[in-house]
PQR file with spaces between the fields and no chain letter, atoms N, CA, C, O and H, PARSE charges and radii, in Angstrom:
ATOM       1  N    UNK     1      14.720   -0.045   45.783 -0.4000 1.5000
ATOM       2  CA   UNK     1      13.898    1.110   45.522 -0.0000 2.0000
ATOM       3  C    UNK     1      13.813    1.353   44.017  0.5500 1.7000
ATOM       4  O    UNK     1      14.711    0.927   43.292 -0.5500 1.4000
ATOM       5  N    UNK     2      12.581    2.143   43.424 -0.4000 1.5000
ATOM       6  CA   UNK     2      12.652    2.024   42.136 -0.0000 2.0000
ATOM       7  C    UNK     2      12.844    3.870   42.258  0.5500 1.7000
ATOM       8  O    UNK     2      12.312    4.736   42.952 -0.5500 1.4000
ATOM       9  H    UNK     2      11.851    2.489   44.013  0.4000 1.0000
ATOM      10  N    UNK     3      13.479    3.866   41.609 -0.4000 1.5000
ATOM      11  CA   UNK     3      13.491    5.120   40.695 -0.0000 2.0000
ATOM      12  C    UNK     3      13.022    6.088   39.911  0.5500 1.7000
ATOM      13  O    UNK     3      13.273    7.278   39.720 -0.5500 1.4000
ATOM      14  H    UNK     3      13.911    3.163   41.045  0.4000 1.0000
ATOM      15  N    UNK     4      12.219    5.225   39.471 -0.4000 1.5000
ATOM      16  CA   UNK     4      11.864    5.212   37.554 -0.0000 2.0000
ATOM      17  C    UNK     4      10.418    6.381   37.825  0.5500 1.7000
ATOM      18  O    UNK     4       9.552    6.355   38.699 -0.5500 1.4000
ATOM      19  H    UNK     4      12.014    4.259   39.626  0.4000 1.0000
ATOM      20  N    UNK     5      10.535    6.909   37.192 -0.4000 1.5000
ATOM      21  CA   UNK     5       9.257    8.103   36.932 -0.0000 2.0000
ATOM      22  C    UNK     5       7.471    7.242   37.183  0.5500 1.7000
ATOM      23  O    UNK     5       7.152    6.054   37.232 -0.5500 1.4000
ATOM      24  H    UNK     5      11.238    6.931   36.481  0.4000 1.0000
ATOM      25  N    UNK     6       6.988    8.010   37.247 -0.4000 1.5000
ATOM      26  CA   UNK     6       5.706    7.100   37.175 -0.0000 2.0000
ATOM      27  C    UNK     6       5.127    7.670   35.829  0.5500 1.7000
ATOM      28  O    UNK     6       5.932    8.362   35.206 -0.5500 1.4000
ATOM      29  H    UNK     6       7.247    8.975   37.208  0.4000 1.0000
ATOM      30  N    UNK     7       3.929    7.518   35.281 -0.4000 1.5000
ATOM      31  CA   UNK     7       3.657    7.486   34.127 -0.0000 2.0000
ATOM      32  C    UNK     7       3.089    8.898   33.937  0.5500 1.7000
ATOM      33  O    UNK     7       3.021    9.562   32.903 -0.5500 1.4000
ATOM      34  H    UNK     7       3.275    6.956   35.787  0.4000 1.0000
ATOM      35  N    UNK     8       2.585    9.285   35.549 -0.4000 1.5000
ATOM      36  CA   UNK     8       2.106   10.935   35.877 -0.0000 2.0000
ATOM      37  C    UNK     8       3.719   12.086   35.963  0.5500 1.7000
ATOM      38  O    UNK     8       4.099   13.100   35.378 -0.5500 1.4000
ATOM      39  H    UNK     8       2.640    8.746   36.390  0.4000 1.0000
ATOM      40  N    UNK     9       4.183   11.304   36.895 -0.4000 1.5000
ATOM      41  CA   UNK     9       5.753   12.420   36.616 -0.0000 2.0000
ATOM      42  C    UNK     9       6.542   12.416   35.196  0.5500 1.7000
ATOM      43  O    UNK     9       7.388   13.297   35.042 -0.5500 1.4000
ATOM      44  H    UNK     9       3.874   10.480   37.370  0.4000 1.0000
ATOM      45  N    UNK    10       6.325   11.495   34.160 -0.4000 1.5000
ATOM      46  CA   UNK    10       6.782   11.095   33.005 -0.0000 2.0000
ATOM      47  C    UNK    10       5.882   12.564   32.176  0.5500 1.7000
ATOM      48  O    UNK    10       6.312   13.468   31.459 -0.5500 1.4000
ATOM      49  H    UNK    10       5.638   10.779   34.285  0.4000 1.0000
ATOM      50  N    UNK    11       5.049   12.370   32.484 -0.4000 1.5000
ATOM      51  CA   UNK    11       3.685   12.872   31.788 -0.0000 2.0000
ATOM      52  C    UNK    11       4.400   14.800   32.119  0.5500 1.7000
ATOM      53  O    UNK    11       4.751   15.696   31.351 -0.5500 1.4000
ATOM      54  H    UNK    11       4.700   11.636   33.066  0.4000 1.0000
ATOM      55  N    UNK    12       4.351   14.723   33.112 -0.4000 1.5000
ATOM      56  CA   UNK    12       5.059   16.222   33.740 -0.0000 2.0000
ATOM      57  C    UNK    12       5.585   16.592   33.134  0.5500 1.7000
ATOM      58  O    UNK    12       5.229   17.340   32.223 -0.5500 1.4000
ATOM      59  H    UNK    12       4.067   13.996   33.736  0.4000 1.0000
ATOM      60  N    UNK    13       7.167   16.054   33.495 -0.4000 1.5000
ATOM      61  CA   UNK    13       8.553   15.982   33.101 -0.0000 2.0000
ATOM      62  C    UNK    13       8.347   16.471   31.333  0.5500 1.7000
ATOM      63  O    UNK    13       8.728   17.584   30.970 -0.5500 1.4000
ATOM      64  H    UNK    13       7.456   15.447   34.235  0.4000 1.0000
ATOM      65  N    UNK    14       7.923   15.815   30.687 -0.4000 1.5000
ATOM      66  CA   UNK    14       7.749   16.136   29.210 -0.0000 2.0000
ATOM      67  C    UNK    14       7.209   17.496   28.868  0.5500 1.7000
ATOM      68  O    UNK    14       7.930   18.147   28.112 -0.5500 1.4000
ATOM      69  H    UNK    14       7.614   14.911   30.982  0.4000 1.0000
ATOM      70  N    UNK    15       6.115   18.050   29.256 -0.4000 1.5000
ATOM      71  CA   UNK    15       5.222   18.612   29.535 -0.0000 2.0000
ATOM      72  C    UNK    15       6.002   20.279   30.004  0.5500 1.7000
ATOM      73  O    UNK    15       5.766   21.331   29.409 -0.5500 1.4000
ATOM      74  H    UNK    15       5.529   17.522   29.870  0.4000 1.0000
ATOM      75  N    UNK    16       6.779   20.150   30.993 -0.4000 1.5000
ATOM      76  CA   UNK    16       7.581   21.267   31.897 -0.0000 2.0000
ATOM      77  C    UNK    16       8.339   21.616   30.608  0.5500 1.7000
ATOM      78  O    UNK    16       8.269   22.708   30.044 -0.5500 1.4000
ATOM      79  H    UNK    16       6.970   19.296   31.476  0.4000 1.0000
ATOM      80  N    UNK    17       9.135   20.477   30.172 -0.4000 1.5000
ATOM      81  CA   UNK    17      10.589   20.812   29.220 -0.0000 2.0000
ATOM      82  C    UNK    17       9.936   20.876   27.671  0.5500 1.7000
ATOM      83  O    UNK    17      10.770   20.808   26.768 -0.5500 1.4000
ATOM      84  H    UNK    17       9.192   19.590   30.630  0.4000 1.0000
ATOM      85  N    UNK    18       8.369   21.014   27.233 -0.4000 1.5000
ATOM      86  CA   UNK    18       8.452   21.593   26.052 -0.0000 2.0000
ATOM      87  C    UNK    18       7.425   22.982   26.625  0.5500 1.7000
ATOM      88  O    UNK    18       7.204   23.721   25.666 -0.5500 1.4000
ATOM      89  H    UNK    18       7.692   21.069   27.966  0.4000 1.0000
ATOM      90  N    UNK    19       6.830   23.444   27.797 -0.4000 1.5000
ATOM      91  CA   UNK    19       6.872   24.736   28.168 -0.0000 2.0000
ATOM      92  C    UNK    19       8.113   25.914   28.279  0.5500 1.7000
ATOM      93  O    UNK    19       8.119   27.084   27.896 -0.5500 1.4000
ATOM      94  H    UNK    19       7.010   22.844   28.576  0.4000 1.0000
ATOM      95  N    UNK    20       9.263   25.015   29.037 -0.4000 1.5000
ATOM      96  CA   UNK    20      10.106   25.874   29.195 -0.0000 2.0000
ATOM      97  C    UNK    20      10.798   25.784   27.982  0.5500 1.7000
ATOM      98  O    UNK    20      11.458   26.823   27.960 -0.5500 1.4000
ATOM      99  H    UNK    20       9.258   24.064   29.348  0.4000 1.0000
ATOM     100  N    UNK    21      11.119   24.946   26.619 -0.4000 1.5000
ATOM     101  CA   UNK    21      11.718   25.687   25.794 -0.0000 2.0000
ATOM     102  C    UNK    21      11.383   26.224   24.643  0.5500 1.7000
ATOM     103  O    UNK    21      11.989   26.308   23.575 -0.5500 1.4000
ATOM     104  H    UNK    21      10.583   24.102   26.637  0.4000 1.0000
ATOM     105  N    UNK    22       9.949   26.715   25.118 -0.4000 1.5000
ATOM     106  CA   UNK    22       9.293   27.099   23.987 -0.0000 2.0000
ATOM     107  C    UNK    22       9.381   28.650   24.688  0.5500 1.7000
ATOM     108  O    UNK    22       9.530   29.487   23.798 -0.5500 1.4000
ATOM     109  H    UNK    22       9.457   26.647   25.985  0.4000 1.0000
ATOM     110  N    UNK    23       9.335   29.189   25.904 -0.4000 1.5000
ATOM     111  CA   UNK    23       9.238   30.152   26.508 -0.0000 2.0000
ATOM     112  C    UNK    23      10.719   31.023   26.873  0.5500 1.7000
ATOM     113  O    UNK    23      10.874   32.225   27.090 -0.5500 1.4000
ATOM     114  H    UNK    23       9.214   28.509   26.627  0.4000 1.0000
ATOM     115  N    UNK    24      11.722   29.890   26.843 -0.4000 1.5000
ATOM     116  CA   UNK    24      12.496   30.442   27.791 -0.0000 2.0000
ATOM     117  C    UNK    24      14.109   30.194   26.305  0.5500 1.7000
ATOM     118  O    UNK    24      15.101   29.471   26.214 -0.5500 1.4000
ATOM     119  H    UNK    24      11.596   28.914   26.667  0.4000 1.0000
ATOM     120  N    UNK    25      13.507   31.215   25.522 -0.4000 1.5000
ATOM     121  CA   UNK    25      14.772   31.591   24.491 -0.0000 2.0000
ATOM     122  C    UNK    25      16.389   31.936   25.150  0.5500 1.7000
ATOM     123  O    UNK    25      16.655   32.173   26.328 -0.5500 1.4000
ATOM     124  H    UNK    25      12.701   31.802   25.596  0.4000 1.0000
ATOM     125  N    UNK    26      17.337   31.875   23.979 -0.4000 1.5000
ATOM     126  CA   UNK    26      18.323   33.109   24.612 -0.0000 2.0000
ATOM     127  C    UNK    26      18.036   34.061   24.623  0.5500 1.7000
ATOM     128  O    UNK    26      18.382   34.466   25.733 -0.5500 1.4000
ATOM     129  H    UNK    26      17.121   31.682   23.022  0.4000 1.0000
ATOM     130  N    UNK    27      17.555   34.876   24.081 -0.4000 1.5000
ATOM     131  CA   UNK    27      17.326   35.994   24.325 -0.0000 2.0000
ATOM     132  C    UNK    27      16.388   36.292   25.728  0.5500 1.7000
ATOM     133  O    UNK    27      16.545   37.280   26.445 -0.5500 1.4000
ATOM     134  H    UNK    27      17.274   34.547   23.179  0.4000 1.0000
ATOM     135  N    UNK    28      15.906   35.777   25.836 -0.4000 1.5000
ATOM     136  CA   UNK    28      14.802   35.665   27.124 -0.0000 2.0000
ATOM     137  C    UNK    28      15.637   35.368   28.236  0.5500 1.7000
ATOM     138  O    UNK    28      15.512   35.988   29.292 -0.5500 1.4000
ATOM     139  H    UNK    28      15.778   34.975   25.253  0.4000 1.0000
ATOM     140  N    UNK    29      16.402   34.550   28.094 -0.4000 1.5000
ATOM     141  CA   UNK    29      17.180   34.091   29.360 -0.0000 2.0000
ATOM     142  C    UNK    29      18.278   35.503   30.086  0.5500 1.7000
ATOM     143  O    UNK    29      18.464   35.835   31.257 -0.5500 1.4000
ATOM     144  H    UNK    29      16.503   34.047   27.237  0.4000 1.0000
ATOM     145  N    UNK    30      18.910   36.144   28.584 -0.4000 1.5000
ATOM     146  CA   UNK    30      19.666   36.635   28.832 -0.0000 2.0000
ATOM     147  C    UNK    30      18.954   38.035   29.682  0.5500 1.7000
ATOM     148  O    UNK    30      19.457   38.661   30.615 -0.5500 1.4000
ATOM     149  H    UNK    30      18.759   35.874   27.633  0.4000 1.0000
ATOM     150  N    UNK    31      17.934   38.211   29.164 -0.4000 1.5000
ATOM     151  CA   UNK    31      17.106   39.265   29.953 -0.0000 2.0000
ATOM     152  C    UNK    31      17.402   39.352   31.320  0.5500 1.7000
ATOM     153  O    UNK    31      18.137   40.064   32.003 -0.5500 1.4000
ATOM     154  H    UNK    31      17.525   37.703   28.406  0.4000 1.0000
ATOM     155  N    UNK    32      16.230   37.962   31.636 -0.4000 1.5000
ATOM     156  CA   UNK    32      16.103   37.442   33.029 -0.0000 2.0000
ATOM     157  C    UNK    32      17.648   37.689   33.954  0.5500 1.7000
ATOM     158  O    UNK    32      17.666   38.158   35.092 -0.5500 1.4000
ATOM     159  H    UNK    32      15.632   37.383   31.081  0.4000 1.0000
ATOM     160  N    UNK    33      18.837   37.277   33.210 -0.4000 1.5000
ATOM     161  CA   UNK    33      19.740   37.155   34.193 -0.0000 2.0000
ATOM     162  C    UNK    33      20.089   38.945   34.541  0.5500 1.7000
ATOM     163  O    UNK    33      20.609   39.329   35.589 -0.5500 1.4000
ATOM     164  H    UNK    33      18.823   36.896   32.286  0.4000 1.0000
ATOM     165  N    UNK    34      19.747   39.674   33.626 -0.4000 1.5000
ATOM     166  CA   UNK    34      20.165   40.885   34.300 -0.0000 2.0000
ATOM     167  C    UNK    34      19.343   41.669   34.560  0.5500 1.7000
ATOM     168  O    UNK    34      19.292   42.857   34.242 -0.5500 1.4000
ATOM     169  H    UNK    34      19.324   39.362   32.775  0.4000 1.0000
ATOM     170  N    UNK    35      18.186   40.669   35.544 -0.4000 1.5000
ATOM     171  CA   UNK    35      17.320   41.542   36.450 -0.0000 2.0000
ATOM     172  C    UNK    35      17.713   40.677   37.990  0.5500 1.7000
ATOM     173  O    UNK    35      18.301   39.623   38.231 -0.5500 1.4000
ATOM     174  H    UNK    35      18.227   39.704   35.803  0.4000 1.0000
ATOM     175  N    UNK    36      17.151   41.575   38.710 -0.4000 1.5000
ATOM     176  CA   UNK    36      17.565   41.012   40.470 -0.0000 2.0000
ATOM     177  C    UNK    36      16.688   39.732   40.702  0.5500 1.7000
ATOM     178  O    UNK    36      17.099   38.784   41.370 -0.5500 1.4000
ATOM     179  H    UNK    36      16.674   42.431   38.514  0.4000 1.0000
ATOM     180  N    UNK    37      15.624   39.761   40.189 -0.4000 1.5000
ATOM     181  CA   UNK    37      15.138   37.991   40.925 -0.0000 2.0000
ATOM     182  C    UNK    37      16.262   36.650   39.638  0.5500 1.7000
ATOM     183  O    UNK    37      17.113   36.809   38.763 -0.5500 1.4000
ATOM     184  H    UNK    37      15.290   40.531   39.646  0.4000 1.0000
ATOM     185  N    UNK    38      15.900   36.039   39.964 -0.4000 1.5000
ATOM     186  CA   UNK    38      16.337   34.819   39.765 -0.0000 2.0000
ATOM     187  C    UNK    38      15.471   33.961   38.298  0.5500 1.7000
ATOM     188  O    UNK    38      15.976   33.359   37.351 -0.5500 1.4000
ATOM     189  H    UNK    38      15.209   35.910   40.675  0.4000 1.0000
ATOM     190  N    UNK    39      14.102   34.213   38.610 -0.4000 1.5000
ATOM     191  CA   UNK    39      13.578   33.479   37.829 -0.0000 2.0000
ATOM     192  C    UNK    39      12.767   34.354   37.074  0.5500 1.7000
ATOM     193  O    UNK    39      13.043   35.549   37.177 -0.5500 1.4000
ATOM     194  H    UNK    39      13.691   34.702   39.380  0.4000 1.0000
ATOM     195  N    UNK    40      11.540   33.934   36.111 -0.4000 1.5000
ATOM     196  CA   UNK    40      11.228   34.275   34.937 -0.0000 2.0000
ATOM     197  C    UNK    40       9.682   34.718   35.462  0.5500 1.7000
ATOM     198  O    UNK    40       8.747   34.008   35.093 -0.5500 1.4000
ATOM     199  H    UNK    40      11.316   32.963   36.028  0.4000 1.0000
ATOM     200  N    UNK    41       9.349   36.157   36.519 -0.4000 1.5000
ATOM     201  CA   UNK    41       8.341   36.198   36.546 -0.0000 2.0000
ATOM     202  C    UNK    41       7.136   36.283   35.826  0.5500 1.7000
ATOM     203  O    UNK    41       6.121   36.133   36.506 -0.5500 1.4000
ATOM     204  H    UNK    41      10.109   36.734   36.819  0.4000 1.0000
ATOM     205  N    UNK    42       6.988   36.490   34.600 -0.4000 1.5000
ATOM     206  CA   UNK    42       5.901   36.333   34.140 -0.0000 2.0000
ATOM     207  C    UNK    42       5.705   35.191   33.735  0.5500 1.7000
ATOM     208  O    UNK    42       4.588   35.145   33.220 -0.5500 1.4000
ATOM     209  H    UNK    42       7.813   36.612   34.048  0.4000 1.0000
ATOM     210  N    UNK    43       6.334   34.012   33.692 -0.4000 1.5000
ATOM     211  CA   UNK    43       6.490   32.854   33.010 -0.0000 2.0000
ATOM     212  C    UNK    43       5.666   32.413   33.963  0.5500 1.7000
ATOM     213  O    UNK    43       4.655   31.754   33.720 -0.5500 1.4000
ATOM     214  H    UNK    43       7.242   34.049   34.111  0.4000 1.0000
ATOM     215  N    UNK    44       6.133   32.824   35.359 -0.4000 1.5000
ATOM     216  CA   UNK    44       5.483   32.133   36.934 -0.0000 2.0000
ATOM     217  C    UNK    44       3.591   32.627   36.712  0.5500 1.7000
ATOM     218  O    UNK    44       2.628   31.909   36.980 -0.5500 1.4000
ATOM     219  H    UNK    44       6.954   33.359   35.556  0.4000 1.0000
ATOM     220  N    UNK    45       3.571   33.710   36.286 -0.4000 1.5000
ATOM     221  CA   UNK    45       2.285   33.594   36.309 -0.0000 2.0000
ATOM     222  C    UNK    45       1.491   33.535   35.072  0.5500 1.7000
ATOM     223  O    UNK    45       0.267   33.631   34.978 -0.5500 1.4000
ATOM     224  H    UNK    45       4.353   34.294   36.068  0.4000 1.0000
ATOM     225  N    UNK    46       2.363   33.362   34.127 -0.4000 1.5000
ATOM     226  CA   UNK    46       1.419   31.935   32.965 -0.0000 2.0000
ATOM     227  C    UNK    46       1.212   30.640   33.571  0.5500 1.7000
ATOM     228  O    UNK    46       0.174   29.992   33.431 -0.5500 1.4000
ATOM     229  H    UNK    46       3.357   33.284   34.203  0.4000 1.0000
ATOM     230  N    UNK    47       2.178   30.285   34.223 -0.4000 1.5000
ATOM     231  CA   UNK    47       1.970   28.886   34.929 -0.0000 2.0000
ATOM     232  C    UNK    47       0.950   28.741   35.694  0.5500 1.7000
ATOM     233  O    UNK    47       0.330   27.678   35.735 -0.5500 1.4000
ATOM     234  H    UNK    47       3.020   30.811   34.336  0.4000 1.0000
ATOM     235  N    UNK    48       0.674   29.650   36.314 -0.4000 1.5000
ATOM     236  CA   UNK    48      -0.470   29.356   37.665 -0.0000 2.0000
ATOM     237  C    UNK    48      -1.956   29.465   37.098  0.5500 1.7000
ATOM     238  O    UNK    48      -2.917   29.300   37.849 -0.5500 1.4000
ATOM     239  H    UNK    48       1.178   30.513   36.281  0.4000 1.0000
């Protein structure tokens, strides 16, 4: 079995991780954790 990313999930993968660390500071994080959801709702609906 291969493993290996395809050139579209490669393409993603890159893509996700300079969104999220352009968005998702310490300070931002630390927010997020001391509210009741889990994740970064407005982030969710920049994404969409």
């Amino acid at each position: 079995m291969d493993f290996n990313f395809t050139e579209e999930q490669e393409m993603l993968r890159k893509l996700s991780g300079e969104i999220f660390q352009a968005e998702m500071t310490s300070p931002r994080l630390k927010q997020i954790e001391g509210q009741d959801r889990w994740f970064d709702e407005a982030l969710w609906k920049k994404l969409a």
